[in-house]
SEGU-201681 format. One line per 10 residues: for each residue x, y, z of C-alpha. Coordinates in steps of 0.25 Angstrom, whole numbers. Each point is the difference from the previous one (the first is absolute). Example, Ala and Ser with C-alpha at 12.3 -4.5 7.8 and 13.67 -1.06 7.14 Angstrom:
49 -18 31  6 14 -2;
! end
This chain:
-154 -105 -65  13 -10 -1  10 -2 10  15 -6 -4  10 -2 12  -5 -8 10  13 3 9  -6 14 2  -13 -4 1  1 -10 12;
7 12 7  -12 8 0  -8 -14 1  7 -2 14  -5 15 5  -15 -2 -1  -9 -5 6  -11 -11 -2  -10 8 -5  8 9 -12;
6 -16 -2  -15 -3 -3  -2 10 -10  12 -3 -8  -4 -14 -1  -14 3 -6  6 10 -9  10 -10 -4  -13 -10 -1  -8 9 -9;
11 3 -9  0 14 6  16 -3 3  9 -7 -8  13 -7 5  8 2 -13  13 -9 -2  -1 -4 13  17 1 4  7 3 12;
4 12 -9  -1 5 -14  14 -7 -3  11 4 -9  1 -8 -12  14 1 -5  9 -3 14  -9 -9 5  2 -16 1  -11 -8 -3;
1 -8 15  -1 16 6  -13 2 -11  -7 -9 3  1 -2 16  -5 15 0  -12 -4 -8  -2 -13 9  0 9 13  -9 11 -6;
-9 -10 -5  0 -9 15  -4 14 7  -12 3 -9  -6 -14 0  3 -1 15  -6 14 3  -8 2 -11  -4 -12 -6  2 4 -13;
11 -2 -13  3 9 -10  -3 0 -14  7 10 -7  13 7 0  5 14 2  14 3 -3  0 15 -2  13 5 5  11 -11 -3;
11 6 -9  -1 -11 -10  -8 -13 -1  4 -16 0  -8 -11 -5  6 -8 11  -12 10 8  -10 -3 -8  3 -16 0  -1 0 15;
-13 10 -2  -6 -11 -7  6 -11 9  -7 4 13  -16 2 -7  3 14 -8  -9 2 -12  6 13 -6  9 12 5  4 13 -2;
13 7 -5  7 14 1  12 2 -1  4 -3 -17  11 7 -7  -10 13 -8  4 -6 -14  -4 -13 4  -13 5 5  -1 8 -14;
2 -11 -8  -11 -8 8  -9 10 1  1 2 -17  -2 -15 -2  -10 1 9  7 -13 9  -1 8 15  -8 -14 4  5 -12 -1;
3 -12 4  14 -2 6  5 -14 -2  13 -5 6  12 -3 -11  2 -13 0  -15 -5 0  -6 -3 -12  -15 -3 6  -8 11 7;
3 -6 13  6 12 6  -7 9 -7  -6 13 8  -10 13 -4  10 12 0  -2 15 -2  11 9 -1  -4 15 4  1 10 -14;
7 11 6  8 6 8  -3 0 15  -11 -7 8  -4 12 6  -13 7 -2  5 9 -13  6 -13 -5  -11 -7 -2  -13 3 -6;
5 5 -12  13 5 -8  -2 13 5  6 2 13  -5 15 1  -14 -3 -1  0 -14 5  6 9 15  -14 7 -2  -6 -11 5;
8 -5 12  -9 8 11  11 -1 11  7 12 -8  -12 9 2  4 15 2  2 3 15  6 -14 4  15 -5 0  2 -7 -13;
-2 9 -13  2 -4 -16  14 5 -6  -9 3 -12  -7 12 6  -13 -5 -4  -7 -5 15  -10 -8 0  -14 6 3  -11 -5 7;
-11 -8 -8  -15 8 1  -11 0 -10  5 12 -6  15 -6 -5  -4 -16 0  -3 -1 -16  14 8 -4  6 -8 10  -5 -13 -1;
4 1 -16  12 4 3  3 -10 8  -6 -11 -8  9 5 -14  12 -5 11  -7 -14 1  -2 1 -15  14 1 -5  6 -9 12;
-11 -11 -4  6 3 -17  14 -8 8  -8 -14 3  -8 -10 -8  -11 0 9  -10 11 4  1 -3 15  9 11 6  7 -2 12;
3 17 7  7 -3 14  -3 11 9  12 2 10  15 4 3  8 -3 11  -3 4 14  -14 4 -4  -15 -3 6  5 3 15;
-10 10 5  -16 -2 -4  2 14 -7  7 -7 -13  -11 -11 2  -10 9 1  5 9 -13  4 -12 -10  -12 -8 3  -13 10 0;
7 8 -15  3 -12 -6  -15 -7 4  -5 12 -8  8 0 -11  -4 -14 0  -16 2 1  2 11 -11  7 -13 -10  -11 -9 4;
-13 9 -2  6 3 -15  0 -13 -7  5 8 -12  14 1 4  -1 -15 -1  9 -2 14  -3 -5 12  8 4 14  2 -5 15;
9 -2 10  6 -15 2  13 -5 4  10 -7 -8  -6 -15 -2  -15 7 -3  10 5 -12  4 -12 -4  -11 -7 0  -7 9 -8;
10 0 -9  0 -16 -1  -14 0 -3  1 10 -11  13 -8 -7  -10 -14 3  -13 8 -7  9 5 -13  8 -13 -1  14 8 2;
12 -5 4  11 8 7  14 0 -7  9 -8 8  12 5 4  15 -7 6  11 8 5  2 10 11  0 15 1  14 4 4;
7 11 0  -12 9 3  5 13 -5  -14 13 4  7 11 -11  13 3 -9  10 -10 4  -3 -1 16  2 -15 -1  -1 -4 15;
10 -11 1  7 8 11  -8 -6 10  5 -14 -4  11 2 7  -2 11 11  3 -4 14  6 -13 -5  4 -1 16  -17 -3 3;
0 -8 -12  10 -9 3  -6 0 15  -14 -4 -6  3 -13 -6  11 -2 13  -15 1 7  -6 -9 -11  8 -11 2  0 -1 15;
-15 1 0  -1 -11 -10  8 -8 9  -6 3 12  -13 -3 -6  5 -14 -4  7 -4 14  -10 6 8  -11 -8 -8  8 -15 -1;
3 3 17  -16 1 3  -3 -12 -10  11 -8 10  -5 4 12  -13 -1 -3  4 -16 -3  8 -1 13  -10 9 7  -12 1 -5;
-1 15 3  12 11 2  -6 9 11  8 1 13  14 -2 -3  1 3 -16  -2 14 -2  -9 -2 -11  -8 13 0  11 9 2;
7 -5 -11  -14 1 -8  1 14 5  13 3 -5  -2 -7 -14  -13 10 -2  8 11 4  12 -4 -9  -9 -3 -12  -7 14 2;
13 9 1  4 -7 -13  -13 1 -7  1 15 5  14 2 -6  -5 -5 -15  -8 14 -2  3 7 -11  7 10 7  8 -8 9;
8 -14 -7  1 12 -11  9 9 9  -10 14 -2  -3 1 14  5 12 9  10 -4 8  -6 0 14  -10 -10 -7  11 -9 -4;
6 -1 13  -15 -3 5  -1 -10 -10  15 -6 3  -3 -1 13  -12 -7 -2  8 -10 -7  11 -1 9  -9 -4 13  -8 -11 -8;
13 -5 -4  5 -1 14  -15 -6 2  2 -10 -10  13 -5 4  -8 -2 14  -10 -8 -8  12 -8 -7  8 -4 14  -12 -4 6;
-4 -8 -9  13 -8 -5  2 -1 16  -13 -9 0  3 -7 -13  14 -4 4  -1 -4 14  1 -17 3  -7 2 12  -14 9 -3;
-3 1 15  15 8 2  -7 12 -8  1 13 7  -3 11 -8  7 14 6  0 11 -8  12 10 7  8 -15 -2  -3 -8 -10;
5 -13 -3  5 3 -14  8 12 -3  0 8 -15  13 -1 -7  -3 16 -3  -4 12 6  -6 12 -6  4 10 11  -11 13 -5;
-8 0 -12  9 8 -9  13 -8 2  5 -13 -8  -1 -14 10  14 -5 7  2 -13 4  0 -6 11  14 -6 5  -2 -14 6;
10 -4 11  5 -13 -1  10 -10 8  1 -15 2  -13 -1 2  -10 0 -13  -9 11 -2  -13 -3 -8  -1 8 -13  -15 -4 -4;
-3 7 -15  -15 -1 -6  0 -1 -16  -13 6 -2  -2 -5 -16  -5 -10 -4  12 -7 -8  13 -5 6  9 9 1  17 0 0;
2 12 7  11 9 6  -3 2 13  10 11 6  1 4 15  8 8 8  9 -7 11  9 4 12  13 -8 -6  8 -4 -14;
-3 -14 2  -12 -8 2  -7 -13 -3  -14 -2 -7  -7 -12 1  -14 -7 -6  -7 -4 12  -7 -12 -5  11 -5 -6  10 4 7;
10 3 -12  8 12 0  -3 10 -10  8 8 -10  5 14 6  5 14 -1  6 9 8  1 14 -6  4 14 5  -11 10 6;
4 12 -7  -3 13 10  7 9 -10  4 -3 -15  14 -4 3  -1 -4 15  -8 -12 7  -5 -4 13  9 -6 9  -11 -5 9;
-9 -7 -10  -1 -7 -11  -9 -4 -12  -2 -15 0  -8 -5 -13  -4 -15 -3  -8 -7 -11  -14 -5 8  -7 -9 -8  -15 6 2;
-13 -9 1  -12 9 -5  -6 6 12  9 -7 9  5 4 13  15 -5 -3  9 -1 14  16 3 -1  10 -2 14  11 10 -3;
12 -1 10  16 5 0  9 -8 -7  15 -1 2  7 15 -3  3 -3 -16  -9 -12 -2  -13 8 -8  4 5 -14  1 15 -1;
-1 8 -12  12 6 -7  -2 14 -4  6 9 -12  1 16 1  3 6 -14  5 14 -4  -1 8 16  12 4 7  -9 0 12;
6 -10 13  -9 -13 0  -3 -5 16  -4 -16 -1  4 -7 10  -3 -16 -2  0 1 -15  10 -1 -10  0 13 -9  8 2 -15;
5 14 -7  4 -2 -13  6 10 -7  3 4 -13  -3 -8 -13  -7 -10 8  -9 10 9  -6 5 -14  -3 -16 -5  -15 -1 -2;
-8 -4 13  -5 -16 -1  -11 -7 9  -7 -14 -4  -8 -10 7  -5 -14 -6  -9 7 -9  5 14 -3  11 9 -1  2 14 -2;
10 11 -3  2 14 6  8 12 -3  12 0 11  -2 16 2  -15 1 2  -4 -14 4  -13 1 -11  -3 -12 -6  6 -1 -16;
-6 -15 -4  -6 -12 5  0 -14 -5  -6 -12 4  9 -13 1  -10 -11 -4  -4 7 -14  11 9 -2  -9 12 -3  7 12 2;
-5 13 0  7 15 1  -8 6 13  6 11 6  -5 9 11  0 15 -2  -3 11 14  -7 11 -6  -6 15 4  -12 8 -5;
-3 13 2  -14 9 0  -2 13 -9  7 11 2  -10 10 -7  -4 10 9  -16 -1 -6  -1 -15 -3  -2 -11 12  9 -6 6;
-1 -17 5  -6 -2 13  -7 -11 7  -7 -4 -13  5 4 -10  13 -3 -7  5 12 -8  14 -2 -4  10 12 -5  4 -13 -11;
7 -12 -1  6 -6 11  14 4 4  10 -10 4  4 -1 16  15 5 2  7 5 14  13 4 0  6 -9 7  1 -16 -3;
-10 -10 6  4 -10 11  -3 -14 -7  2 -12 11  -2 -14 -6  -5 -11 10  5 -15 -4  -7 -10 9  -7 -14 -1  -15 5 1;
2 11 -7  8 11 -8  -2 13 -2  7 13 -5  -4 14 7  1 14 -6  0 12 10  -3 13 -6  -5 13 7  -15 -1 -3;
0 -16 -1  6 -13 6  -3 -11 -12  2 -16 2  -3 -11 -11  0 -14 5  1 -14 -4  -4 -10 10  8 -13 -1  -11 -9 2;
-10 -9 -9  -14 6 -4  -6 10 -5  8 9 11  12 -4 -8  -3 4 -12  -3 16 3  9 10 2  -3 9 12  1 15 -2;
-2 7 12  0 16 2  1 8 14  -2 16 -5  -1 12 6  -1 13 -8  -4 9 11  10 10 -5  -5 3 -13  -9 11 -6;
-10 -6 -12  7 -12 -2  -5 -13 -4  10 -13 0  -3 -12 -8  7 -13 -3  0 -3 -15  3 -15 -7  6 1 -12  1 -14 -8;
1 -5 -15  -14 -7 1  -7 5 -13  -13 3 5  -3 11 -9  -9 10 6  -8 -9 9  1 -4 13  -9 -6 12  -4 4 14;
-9 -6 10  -13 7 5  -1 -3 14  10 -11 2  -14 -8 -7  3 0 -15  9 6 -11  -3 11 -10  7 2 -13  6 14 -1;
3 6 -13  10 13 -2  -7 10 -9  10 9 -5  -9 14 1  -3 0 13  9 7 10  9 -9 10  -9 2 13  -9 -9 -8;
8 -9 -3  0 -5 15  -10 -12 7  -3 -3 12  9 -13 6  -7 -8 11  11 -13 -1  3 -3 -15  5 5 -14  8 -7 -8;
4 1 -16  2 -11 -10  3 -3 -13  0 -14 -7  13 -4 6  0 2 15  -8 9 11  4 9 10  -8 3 13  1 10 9;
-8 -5 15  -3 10 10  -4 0 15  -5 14 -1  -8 8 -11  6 10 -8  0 7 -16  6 -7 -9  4 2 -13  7 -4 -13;
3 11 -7  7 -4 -10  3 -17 -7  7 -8 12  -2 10 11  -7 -1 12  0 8 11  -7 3 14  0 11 10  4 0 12;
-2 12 8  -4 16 -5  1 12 9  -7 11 -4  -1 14 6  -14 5 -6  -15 -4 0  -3 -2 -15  -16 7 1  -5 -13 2;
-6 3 15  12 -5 9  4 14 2  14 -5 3  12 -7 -7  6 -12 5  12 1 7  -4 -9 14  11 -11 -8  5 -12 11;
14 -9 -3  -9 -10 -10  0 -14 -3  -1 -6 -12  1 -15 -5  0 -8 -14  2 -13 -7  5 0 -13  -4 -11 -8  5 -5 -15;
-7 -11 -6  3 -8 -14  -10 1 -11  7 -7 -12  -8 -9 -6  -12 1 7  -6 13 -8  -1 14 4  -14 6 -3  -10 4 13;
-12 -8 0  -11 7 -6  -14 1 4  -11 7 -7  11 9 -8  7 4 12  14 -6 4  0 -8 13  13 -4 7  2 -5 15;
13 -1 7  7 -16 1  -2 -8 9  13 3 5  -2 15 1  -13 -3 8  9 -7 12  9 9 -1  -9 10 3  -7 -6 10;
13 -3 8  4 15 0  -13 6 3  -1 -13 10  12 -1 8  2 -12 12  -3 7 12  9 -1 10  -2 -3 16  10 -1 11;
-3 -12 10  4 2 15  13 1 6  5 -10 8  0 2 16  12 4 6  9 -10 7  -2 8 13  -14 0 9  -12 -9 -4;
-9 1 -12  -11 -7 -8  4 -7 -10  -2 4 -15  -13 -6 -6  3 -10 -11  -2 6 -14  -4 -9 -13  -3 2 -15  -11 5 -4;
-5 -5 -18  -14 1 -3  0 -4 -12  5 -13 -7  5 6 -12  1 14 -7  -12 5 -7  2 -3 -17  10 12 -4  -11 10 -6;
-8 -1 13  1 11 10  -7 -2 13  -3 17 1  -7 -1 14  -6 -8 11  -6 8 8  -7 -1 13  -15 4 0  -8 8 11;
-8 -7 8  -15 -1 5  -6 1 14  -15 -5 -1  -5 10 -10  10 12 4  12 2 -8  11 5 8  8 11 -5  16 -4 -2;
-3 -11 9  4 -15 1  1 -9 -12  -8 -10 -5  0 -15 -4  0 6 -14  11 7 -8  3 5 -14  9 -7 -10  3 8 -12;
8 -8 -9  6 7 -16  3 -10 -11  10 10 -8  1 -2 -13  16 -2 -6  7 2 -13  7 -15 -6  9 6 -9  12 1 8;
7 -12 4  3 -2 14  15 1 4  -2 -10 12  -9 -10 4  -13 7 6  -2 -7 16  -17 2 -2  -8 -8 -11  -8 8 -12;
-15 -1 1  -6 -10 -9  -14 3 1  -8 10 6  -5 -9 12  9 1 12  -4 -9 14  3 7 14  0 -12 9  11 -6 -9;
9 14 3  -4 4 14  5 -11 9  -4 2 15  -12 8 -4  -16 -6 -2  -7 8 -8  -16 -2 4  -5 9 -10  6 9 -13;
-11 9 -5  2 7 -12  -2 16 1  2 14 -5  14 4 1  -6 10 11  -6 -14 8  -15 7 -1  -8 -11 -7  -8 -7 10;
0 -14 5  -11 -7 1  -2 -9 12  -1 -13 -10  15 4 -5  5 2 13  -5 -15 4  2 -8 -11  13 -5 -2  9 6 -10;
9 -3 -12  13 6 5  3 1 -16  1 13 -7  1 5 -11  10 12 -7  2 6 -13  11 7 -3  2 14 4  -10 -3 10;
-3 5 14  -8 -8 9  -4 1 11  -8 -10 12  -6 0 14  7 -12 5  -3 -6 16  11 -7 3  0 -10 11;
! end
């Protein structure tokens, strides 16, 4: 027997008792039961980021070896529609000999099956050794299930699922059930069966067949135990006692399979082909591709990597406060609320391993279990911003003995509030006045970072300034818009430039200036007869010839064009090489079929009625142009959309983006899909890249045979296309389909509402839609000169994103978090004063440009020789370090503010400034290799070693 999802199983794990937890261990002991994959859940491989991937695994495999004392072996990923090596990497990363795959488009199945190539070895793009190489073995036919897998014939192969006997629940649609085995019927049946075994063998080099024996919510009384078990054990004996059939038979689990299979390849001397690339989009018959899903519930999706990146940064904070307090302390019991916030971290990672199942992240869930799996979200976000102001409080404080932790009033107040599970954030307004109010803002990367930080405040004039040096701080004040052509005339948008430390706390004061003294933004409203309110701010209406002169913004480093009657981006140049490329931005619908008899799109699958038809409304769209000092931007407001590009005026790679974000709400539409389509003069033929995973890109080819629903990937933070003159990137907080349909376009989607299950199992359309966020950084980059060709490896193209387009990215999917600092008392009646606040900069430097720090996260600790369940931390925590590999062939337009790596080694007491490393142990990427005790004692080299493309990951105590 095998076992996959570890989140249901310490369900049931937590309702027996001692003696039934006995039993599963020695089953588990004699390979009765194996713990297959070992994940949190069987995740979805197309939506999913790499961070979200692997912290499931890291949490699946921690419960098994804390509770079972075991590590898995194999894979099993039956049910995920599609397949990414960025999976198998990771597979292979955390102790994984070999996996098993489902869910392939049926011509790539055929064609495998033809050649004979259904087992390979599955080697990442750009490594040219066999480094990451892993066993896999992609299932030949249809289905899973029982009448999908011991042969091509799915009417006899259902003879022989015993569960579907006459007289129970479950039946075979091909009329023929199955019959019981006996002396009588055993030879015809046991040939019959065999001629299965024969012809699926005929699809595989080797003569060791692997016939899985299961479906979903199977083997759940002792009956179908019972009934499998004691027909297939004669069936068995029957192949065992004739040595003339020349075939053995018996039951095992999934790594007896690959063992055997191993030592047969090792006997013959054969060598599996090996394999690069990734098996998107799945299509299971005619044109069904499912890239529906790529998009569905983009609300969740956008949620999920919202949850990401405040549990990464939780992680972090909550990880750097213990390591203080333990060197202040020695120990943070009884006024640090260590264990609870251990608690809440366990809970958090848990709900968001629990979201990357492949029917949740992938939006096919009903939707009373999408609101269950929102809410889950919601409350650990809440949880973790608990986590965030307890710790900041205790890393910023002067005086350590002033800490007083009080969770209905914390110290530290989030900038925003997530009101219900369902709804976008709103920010928080702080009240200011002559005395300063401490803004404290955490940069959770690992670079330095000129960042826009943007609040909401209580008047049109304010003062920022840097604590430590007390300088004041370039400024903003911009209109808080409650409707398209009316503001607030109670608050105000104040934004500044913050120069960001890596995973520093940074302190602001904020105070009221003189009425006039902060400059405000001037706005421009274009082509509305609609009144404009805007009080404090100066506002223009052309008219005429110069109302219809093309919309202009530029920063040091770009400017770009836009179409005065829609607001859409026409060009873009940037100032220091003068590259100009046309880019413009096009709002487009598609439509389902029509036909009475044919499917219709749903939750996973995408079945247009044809190419996309442009956006229109009948009246004209509201376009506002904002003109400030930190930024610009020009808004569009149409029915279904409010769309924003933005250029920040400020150095760095911030700079050197445009911002395009979306706010959509097509909850009053029937079988629409909206998508936002790029449409440049880059000559990129018919090819194009897209990440998988947010890990690595995949090169895309445009094969003109194959219907438009194939023509669509998944979209996880990155696609870009080039030519041998410039490149164009598209990065995105959130995953989504993305095409390019035809040379120069790109395109994403952003939303679908459709009102019919597609026979897929949901049972239900999707129509549950929520007002949607959406944000991007559009990034163009020079390549004269400096070739154009993807690096190949192996035969197969390789490309990585700049070095500029891996900050970039970074920054948007890890933005400055943001923390209000105490009001001051009141004038009137007694009260303590405010504790003193200082900076908080671990780190002396920023890590070399291509460095990610991915995690450092807390470990659980030991009492004696019993673990505790989500109890209090350890000394030890896990440092998970990426060295991402980066395209040289575009030039940078600015100076970059981190260094390149120039060899592999990188030295952690060199980076990390007030942390003492006492030992760095090199582990799996799910932390399960042991320690010895002589490791743990002797001292340690804190120099490690990264290749690039590479994750890894340590068990580091830090004193």
């Amino acid at each position: 027997m095998i076992w996959a999802e570890i989140s249901y199983f310490s369900k049931w794990w937590d309702d027996i008792d001692e003696q039934k937890r006995e039993m599963v261990k020695r089953l588990v002991q004699s390979g009765q039961l194996e713990m297959v994959t070992g994940g949190w859940v069987m995740a979805d491989e197309a939506n999913s980021h790499y961070f979200s991937l692997l912290d499931q695994l890291m949490e699946g495999h921690q419960w098994l070896q804390r509770h079972l004392g075991v590590r898995p072996h194999s894979g099993w990923a039956v049910d995920p529609f599609g397949h990414s090596p960025s999976m198998a990497y990771l597979l292979k990363g955390a102790g994984l000999g070999a996996m098993l795959i489902q869910r392939v488009h049926y011509a790539v199945k055929k064609h495998f099956a033809q050649k004979q190539t259904l087992e390979f070895l599955w080697r990442q793009n750009w490594d040219s050794s066999p480094r990451s190489d892993i066993m896999c073995h992609m299932m030949p036919f249809y289905s899973y299930d029982v009448p999908h897998t011991c042969g091509p014939n799915p009417a006899v192969c259902c003879q022989f699922d015993f569960h579907r006997l006459p007289g129970g629940r479950v039946s075979c649609p091909w009329r023929l059930p199955p019959q019981p085995i006996t002396e009588q019927n055993i030879q015809e049946r046991a040939l019959l069966l065999l001629d299965q075994y024969r012809q699926k063998s005929r699809l595989f080099r080797s003569s060791i067949l692997l016939v899985p024996l299961g479906d979903d919510f199977r083997f759940v009384e002792s009956s179908e135990w019972d009934a499998q078990f004691q027909n297939y054990q004669k069936i068995f004996d029957f192949y065992n006692s004739h040595p003339e059939l020349r075939v053995k038979a018996r039951f095992g689990t999934l790594s007896d399979y690959f063992l055997s299979l191993q030592r047969r390849l090792d006997a013959e001397g054969e060598e599996l082909p090996v394999l690069r690339g990734d098996f998107f989009t799945y299509a299971d018959r005619d044109d069904h591709y499912w890239s529906g899903y790529f998009t569905s519930r983009p609300f969740y999706k956008r949620l999920d990597r919202v949850m990401e990146a405040t549990l990464r940064a939780s992680e972090i904070l909550y990880s750097l406060a213990l390591a203080e307090i333990r060197h202040f302390r020695g120990d943070a019991s009884g006024f640090f609320p260590a264990a609870d916030g251990f608690r809440q971290l366990v809970a958090a990672r848990r709900n968001l391993a629990l979201f990357q199942h492949h029917d949740a992240v992938t939006g096919t869930s009903r939707d009373r279990v999408v609101q269950d799996y929102g809410t889950r979200l919601f409350h650990s976000l809440l949880s973790l911003r608990q986590v965030l102001q307890s710790s900041a409080h205790w890393l910023l404080l002067l005086d350590k003995s002033q800490f007083h932790h009080d969770e209905a009033t914390p110290l530290l107040q989030m900038d925003d509030v997530q009101p219900v599970h369902d709804a976008l954030p709103r920010k928080t307004v702080m009240k200011i006045g002559a005395k300063p109010r401490s803004l404290i803002i955490f940069n959770p990367t690992e670079q330095l970072q000129s960042s826009v930080v943007s609040i909401f405040i209580d008047s049109p004039d304010a003062r920022v300034v840097d604590v430590e040096t007390n300088q004041p701080i370039l400024s903003q004040i911009s209109a808080v818009w409650e409707e398209p052509t009316r503001s607030s005339t109670e608050n105000f948008q104040l934004s500044f430039i913050a120069s960001l430390p890596p995973l520093s706390l940074v302190i602001y004061h904020v105070t009221r200036a003189s009425s006039g003294s902060a400059p405000r933004a001037e706005y421009t409203f274009l082509h509305s007869d609609s009144s404009v309110s805007a009080d404090h701010f100066r506002v223009l209406r052309p008219s005429g010839a110069e109302a219809d002169a093309p919309l202009s913004l530029k920063n040091k480093h770009v400017q770009i064009w836009s179409s005065p009657r829609s607001g859409f981006l026409q060009k873009l140049r940037l100032l220091s090489s003068g590259l100009q490329r046309q880019i413009q931005i096009h709002f487009l619908w598609y439509g389902t079929r029509t036909e009475a008899n044919r499917d219709k799109s749903g939750a996973y699958l995408f079945l247009p009625d044809g190419p996309a038809q442009p956006y229109s409304q009948a009246e004209p769209p509201l376009v506002r142009v904002t003109r400030g000092q930190v930024f610009s931007d020009i808004t569009s407001c149409y029915r279904h959309f409010t769309h924003t590009l933005r250029l920040y005026h400020v150095d760095g790679h911030a700079g050197s983006t445009v911002e395009l974000s979306n706010m959509v709400d097509i909850r009053s539409e029937v079988n629409r899909e909206l998508v936002m389509r790029l449409v440049s003069d880059i000559a990129n033929g018919n090819r194009f890249y897209s990440d998988l995973n947010g890990f690595q890109m995949q090169q895309r080819r445009i094969v003109g045979n194959l219907p438009l629903q194939a023509l669509f990937f998944p979209c996880s933070s990155s696609s870009f296309l080039q030519d041998s003159e410039s490149r164009l990137t598209l990065l995105t907080a959130q995953s989504q389909a993305a095409a390019a349909l035809q040379p120069g376009h790109l395109e994403v989607v952003l939303d679908r509402r459709l009102n019919q299950d597609d026979n897929r199992g949901l049972g239900q359309g999707v129509t549950d839609n929520k007002l949607t966020a959406s944000f991007y950084r559009l990034l163009l980059e020079d390549r004269r000169g400096r070739g154009g060709l993807a690096e190949e490896v192996g035969g197969a193209s390789v490309a990585h994103l700049s070095l500029l387009a891996h900050l970039s990215s970074l920054a948007l999917c890890h933005p400055p978090i943001i923390l209000h600092g105490p009001a001051p008392s009141p004038p009137s009646g007694p009260a303590p004063p405010l504790p003193k606040l200082r900076p908080f900069q671990p780190l002396r430097a920023s890590f070399p440009c291509d460095l990610h720090l991915l995690n450092l996260r807390s470990m659980e600790g030991e009492v004696g020789e019993k673990l505790l369940e989500a109890g209090s931390p350890s000394q030890e925590a896990a440092l998970l370090l990426h060295r991402k590999g980066f395209d040289c062939s575009t030039a940078p337009p600015i100076p970059l503010t981190c260094t390149r790596s120039a060899h592999e080694d990188f030295n952690l007491d060199e980076v990390f400034a007030s942390l003492h490393f006492i030992v760095v142990h090199p582990t799996s990427l799910t932390l399960l290799d042991d320690k010895s005790e002589s490791a743990r004692q002797q001292p340690q080299r804190h120099i490690i070693s990264l290749r690039p493309m590479e994750i890894s990951a340590f068990r580091v105590e830090i004193g």
